[in-house]
C-alpha positions as CSV (number, residue, x, y, z in Angstrom):
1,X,0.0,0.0,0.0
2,X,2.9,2.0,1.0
3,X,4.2,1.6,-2.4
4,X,1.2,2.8,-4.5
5,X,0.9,5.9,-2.1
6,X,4.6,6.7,-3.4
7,X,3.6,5.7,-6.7
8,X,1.0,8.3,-6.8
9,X,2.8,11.1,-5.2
10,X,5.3,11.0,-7.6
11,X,3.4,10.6,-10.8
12,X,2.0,13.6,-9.1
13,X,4.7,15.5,-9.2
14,X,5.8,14.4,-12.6
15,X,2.7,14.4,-14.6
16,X,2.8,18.2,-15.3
17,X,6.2,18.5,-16.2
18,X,5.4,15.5,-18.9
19,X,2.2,16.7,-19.9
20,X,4.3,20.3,-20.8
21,X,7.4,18.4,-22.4
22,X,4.6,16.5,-24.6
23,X,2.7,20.0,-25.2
24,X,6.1,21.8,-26.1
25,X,7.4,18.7,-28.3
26,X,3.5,19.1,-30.6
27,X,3.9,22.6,-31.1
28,X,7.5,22.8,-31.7
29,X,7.1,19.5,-34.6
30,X,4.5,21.6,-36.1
31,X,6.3,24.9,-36.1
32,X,8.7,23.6,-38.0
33,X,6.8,20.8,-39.9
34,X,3.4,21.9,-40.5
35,X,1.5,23.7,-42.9
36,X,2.2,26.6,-42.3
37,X,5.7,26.0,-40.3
38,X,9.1,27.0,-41.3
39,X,9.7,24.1,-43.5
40,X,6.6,25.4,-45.7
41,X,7.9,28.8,-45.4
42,X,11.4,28.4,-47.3
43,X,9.5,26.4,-49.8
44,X,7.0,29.2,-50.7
45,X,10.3,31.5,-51.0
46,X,11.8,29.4,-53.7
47,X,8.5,28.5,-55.3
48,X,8.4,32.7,-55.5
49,X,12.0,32.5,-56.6
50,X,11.4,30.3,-59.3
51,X,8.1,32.4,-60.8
52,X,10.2,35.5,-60.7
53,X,13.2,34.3,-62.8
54,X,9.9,32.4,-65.2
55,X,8.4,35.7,-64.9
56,X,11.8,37.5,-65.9
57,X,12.1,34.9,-68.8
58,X,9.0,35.7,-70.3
59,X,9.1,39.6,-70.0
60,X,12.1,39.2,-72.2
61,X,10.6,37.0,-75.1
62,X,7.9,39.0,-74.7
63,X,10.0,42.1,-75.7
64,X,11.9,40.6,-78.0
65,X,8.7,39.2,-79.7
66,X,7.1,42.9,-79.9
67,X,10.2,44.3,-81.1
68,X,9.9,42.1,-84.2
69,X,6.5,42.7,-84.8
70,X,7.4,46.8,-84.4
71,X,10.0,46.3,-87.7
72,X,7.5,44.4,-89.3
73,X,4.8,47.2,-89.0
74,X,4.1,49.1,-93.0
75,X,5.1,52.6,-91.5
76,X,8.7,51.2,-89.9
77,X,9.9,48.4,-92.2
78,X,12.7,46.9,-92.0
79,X,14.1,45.1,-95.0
80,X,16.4,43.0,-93.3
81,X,13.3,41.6,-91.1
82,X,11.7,41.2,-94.4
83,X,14.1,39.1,-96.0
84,X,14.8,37.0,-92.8
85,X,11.0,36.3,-92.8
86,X,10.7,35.7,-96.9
87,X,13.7,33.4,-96.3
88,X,12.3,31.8,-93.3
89,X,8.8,31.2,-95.0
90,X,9.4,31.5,-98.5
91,X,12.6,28.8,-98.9
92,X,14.3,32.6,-100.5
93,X,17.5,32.8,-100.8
94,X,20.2,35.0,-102.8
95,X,22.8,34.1,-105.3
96,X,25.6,33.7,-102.9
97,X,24.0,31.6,-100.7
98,X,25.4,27.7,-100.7
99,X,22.6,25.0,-101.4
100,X,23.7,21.5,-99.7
101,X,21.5,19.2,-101.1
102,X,21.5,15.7,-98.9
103,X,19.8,12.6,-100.0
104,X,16.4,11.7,-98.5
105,X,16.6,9.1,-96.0
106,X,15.4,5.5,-96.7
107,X,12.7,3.9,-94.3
């Protein structure tokens, strides 16, 4: 009986201090682990790192891609734009130019 008695005064004694270690062990997992912990944190900062330089990438195709279509306009041409395009879509080409001709390849 003696024993129980001792038992129970010191789980008495104890039982705070483990219910707080247990309570500061949950909230400090999920600080760091959960949703919205630190772990989640650096990930959002890189995911925003990564849409920045994507966002960076296409701002400059996009520039480049308007600047062609500027020389292309009827009051600014450009006639070296012209001839890359007539080149590009017309097979054009100038007397200088070298034609390699290679054979077609067998199936």
């Amino acid at each position: 009986m003696a024993l129980i008695r001792e038992i129970r005064k010191r789980v008495r004694l104890v039982a705070p201090q483990v219910l707080l270690a247990c309570l500061a062990t949950y909230f400090s997992y999920h600080a760091v682990q959960g949703d919205r912990g630190i772990r989640a944190w650096l990930k959002l900062g890189q995911d925003l790192a990564e849409a920045r330089a994507l966002d960076a990438d296409l701002a400059a195709e996009r520039a480049r891609l308007e600047r062609d279509v500027a020389l292309l306009r009827p009051d600014s041409l450009d006639p070296d734009m012209i001839e890359e395009r007539a080149r590009l879509l017309l097979n054009f080409g100038t007397a200088d130019d070298y034609l390699i001709v290679l054979p077609k390849p067998k199936d």
